[in-house]
N, C-alpha and C positions, 0 to 999 in steps of 0.2 A: 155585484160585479156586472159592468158591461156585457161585456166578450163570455158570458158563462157557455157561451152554446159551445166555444170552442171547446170542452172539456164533457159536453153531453155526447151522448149515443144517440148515433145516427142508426136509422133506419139501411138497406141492404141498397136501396136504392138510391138515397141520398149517397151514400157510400163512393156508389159507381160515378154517381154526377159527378161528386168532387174530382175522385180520381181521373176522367176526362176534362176536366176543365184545368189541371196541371199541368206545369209547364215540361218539355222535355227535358230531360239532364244537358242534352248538349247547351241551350238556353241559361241554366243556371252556370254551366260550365265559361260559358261566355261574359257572363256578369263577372265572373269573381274572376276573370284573365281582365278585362275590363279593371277592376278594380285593384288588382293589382299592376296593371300596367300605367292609371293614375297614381298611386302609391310609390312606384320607380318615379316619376318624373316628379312629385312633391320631393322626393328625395334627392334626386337631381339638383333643383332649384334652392334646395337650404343649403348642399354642399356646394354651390356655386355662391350664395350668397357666405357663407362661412369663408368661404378661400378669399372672396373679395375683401372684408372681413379682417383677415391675418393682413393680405397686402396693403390695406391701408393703417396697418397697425393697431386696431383691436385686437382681444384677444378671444379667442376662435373658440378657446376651451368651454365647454359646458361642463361645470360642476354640479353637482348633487346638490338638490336642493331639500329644503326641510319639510315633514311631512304636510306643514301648513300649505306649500307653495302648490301641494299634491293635489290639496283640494279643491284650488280654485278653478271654478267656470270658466273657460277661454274657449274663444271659437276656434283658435291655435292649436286648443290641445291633440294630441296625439291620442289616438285607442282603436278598438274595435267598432266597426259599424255592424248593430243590430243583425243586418241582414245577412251578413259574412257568419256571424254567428251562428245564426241559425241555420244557415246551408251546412255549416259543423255539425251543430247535433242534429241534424236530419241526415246527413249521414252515417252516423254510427245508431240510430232510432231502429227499431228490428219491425214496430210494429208502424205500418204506414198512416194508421188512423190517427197518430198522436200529432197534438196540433199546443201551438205555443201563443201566445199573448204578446202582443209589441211590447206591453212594460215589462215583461218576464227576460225577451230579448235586450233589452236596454237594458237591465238589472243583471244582466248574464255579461254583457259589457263591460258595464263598469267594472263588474269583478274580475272580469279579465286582465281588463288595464289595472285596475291597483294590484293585481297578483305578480304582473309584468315588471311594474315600479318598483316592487318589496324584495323582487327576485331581485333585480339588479342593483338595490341596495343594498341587499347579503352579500349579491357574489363579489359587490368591489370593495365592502368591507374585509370580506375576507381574504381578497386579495392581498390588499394593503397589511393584512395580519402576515401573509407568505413572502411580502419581499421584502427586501436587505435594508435596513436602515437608510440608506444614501438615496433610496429610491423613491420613500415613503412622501415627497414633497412634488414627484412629476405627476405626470398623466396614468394616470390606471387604464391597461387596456385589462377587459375582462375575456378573459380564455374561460373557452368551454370544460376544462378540467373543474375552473373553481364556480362552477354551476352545477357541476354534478355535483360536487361533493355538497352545497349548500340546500342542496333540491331535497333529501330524505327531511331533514328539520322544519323546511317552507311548507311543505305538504303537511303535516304534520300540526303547524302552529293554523293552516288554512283551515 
């Protein structure tokens, strides 16, 4: 392994260096308002391009696609970025010395995002199980009732 040193025992003084050469909280706080203020306006831009989209008579609907469609590579695609992750589990970490690996991060991604895809493949199957016959052919919106209930099995099958 590369990076083994991340997961060695430091010395009390190496310790300290590290812990000084860390960024403040308000700093990482700024990254991830930052990032999620990029994130609003990509979101912005597909729903301005979807509206244009409907007006010129496409259709706007995104369906469920198959789990083949899941796996492909796209610069496009939608997920977690590495470093978002990791400012997660370094906040819920108890012990400050624990230190992660970029491919662990990227691997802790991925799984987020196909956890995110499988979730919303349950909950709008299961939706479509809950409503009335005549409805079964429109648009699924997924309501948070039908995640919870789908959420004890997904956890489970994860």
């Amino acid at each position: 392994m590369e990076d083994d040193e991340d997961f060695d025992s430091f010395s009390e003084q190496e310790r300290r260096q590290r812990r000084k050469e860390k960024r403040p909280a308000q700093d990482l706080d700024d990254e991830l308002e930052a990032e999620l203020e990029e994130d609003l306006r990509r979101r912005r831009i597909h729903a301005q391009r979807e509206r244009q989209a409907a007006a010129d008579g496409s259709s706007s609907t995104r369906h469920v696609q198959d789990d083949e469609d899941d796996d492909d590579e796209g610069s496009n695609q939608p997920g977690f970025r590495p470093e978002t992750v990791q400012a997660i589990f370094k906040g819920v970490w108890t012990d400050p010395g624990i230190k992660a690996q970029k491919d662990a991060m990227e691997l802790s991604a991925e799984f987020l995002r196909l956890f995110t895809i499988e979730a919303l493949h349950r909950t709008a199957a299961y939706q479509r199980e809950q409503e009335d016959e005549d409805l079964k052919d429109e648009e699924t919106l997924i309501e948070l009732d039908s995640l919870e209930a789908i959420t004890p099995q997904l956890l489970m099958d994860f």
